[in-house]
N, C-alpha and C positions, 0 to 999 in steps of 0.2 A: 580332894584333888590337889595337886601339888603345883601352888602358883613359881612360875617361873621368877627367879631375882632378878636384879641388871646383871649382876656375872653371869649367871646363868645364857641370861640373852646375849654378853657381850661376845661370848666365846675368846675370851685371849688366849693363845696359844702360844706362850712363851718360846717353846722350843721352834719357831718359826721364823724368828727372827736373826737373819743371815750377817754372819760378818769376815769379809776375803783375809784369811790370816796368811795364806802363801799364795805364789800362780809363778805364772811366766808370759810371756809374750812369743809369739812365731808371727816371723811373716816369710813372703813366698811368693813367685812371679806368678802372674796374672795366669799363665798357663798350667800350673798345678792345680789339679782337682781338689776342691775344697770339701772338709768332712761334712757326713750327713748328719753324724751323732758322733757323741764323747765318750760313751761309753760301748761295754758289752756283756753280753749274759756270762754264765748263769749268776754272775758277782756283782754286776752291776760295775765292773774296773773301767777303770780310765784306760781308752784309746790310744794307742802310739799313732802320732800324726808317721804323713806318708812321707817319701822320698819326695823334698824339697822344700820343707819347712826349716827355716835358721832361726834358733834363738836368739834372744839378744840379750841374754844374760840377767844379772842384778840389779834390779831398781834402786830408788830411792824410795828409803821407807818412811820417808818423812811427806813424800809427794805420794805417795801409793800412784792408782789410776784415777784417774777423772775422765768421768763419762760427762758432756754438757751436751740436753739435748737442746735445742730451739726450737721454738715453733710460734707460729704465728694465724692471724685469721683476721678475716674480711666481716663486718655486722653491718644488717641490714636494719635500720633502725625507720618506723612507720610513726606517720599524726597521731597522738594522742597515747600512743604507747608508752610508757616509760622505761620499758626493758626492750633490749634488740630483740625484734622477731625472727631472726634467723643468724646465725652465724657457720661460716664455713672456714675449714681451715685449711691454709692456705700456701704452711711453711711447716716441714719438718725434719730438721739437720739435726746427725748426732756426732759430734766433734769430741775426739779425746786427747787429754794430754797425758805426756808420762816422761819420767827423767831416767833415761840406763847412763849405769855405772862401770859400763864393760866398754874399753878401744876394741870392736873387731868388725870385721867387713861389713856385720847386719847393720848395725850401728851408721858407722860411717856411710853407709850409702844410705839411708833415712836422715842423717842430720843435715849432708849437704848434696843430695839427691844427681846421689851419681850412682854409676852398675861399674861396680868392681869385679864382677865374673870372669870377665877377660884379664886383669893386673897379677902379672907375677913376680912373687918377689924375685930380689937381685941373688944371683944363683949363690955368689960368695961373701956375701954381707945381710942378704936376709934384708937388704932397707925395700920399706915399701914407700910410694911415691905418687903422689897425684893431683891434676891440678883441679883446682874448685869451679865449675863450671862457669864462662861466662856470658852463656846462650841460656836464659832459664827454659824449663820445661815441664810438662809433668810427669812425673812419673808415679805410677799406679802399683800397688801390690793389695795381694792380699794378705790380710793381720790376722791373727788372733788372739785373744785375751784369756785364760783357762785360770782358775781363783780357787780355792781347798777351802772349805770349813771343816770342821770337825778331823778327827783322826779314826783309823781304824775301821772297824764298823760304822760306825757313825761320819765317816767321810762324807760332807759332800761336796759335789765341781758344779761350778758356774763358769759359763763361758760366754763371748759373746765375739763371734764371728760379722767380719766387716771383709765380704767378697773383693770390694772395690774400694782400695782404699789411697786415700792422698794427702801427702803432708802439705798444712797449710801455712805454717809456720815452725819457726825455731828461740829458741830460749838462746841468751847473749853464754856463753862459754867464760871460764874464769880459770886461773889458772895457778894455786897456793900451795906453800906446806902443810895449810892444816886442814883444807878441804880433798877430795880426790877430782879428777876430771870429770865432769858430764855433760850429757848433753839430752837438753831438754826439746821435746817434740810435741806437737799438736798438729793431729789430723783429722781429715773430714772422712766420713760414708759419703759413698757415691751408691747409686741403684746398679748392681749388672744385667744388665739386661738379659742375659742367657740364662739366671738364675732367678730375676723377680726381686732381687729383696736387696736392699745396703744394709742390714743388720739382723742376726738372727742370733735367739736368746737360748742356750742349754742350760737346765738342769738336770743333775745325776746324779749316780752314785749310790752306795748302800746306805747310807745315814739318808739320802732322798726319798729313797724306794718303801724306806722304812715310815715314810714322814707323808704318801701321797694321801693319806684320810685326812691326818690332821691341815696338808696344804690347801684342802678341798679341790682336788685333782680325781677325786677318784667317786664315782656315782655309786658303781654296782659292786657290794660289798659280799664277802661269805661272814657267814658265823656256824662258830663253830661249839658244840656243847662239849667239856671234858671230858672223856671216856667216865661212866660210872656213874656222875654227876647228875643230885635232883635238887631242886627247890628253885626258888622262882627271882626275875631278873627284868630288867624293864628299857628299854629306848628313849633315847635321846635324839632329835632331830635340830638345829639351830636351836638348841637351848631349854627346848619343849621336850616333858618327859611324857610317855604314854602312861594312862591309867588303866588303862587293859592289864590283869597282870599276865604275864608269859613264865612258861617254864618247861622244865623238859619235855612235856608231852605236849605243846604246840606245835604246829605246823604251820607253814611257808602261809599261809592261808590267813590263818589264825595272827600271824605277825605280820603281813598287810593290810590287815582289818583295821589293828592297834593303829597303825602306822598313818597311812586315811583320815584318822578321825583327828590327826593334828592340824593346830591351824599354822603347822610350817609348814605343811605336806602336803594336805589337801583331800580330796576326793578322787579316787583316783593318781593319785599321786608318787607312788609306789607298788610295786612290783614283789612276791615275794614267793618261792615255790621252796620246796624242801619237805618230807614227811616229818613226823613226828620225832624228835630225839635230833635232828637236824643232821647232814651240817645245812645250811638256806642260803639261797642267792636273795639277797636282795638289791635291788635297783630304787633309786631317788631319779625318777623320771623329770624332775627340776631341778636335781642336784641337790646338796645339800653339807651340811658336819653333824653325820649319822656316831653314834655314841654308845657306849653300853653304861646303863645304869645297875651299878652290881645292887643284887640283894642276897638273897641266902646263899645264891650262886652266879659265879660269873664268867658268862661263855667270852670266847674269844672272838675277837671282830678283823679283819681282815681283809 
């Protein structure tokens, strides 16, 4: 029987480890429908936002985005205990900052929270003109953040959508030869209340789609035997390999049997139908980072 190592149990999955090499930013008046998803079949492509999202152009790639969430919490601390018996939390704000490198209306009406929607330029000089409010107020929109890893097939978009959003502050402005103009911004999630949420988190994409077993997103797996293909092959569940051996002439049956007798899995703890020669649905009824261990042959997991 094959004792499991610590890699074995650690499962690291290198390729899972995300980093925003490109994005953009869009915001949008309160009154535009905000998306449900970023992507769409059958490719798994990135979404064009709808009529009336503005970009706000070029960051700074030295500041990228900063996400800060806060949060805080109340403990109930009891005689004799030496740890709180209860804690409740009590605070959860997610504040962003970010620096654009672009002068244009999206801009300027986020850095000193004005609505330029009505200002038109001057018909024969083209000067645009405005004064800096001296009534503060709030003004709300909604953001969004969309980020790229990978390229190609291996694309993938992370976004994070803020329904209700408000600048809480601004970065001091400077003005040199050797720097460009910017302007730095931090704002707060608010909740909308028509929608339930101040923050909603996507993942996507074809490099995602590609990545949902190893994300451990995905329970109910197919496998599949290669047309032709005989000799035998074995499972892997968090790190635990079955000692059942399997091979083309198992059945759905036969590989939740295997599957059961792990102590990742359990009694009952998988689901597995398919005749003989497969392909098999199987299901991790508690979830799981379900594996194929090749041997003489090795079927496809999916």
């Amino acid at each position: 029987v094959h004792m499991p190592t610590l890699e074995d149990l650690s499962a690291l999955k290198n390729e899972n480890i995300r980093k925003a090499l490109r994005g953009f930013i869009a915001v949008a008046k309160m009154g535009v429908i905000p998306p449900t998803a970023i992507t769409t079949s059958p490719n798994s492509q990135l979404l064009p936002l709808s009529v009336g999202w503005n970009r706000l152009g070029n960051l700074s790639k030295q500041s990228g985005l900063s996400f800060q969430r806060q949060t805080d919490s109340s403990e109930v601390e009891s005689w004799g205990q030496a740890e709180p018996t209860r804690i409740d939390f009590t605070k959860d704000v997610t504040n962003v900052t970010y620096e654009c490198q672009e002068t244009k209306r999206a801009t300027l009406e986020q850095y000193y929270q004005v609505d330029l929607s009505a200002l038109v330029p001057d018909a024969s000089t083209g000067e645009v003109a405005f004064a800096q409010p001296t009534v503060l107020r709030k003004i709300y929109n909604r953001i969004i953040f969309v980020a790229a890893d990978g390229y190609g097939e291996d694309e993938i978009y992370i976004a994070k959508l803020l329904p209700k959003f408000s600048v809480s502050s601004v970065a001091d402005s400077s003005w040199s030869e050797n720097d460009p103009m910017v302007y730095g911004i931090t704002g707060t999630a608010m909740v909308d209340s028509a929608l339930g949420f101040s923050v909603k988190h996507f993942f996507g994409g074809p490099g995602w789609k590609k990545q949902l077993i190893s994300a451990g997103f995905k329970s109910t797996y197919t496998l599949t035997i290669p047309s032709g293909a005989t000799g035998n092959f074995g499972l892997k569940v968090n790190g635990v390999a079955t000692s059942t051996t399997l091979t083309e002439a198992s059945t759905g049956a036969n590989i939740e049997t295997a599957l059961n007798g792990l102590v990742t899995v359990g009694a009952s703890g998988s689901t597995g139908s398919g005749a003989a020669g497969g392909p098999y649905t199987i299901a991790l009824v508690n979830g799981g980072d379900l594996s194929v261990v090749p041997g003489t042959m090795t079927p496809v997991l999916s």
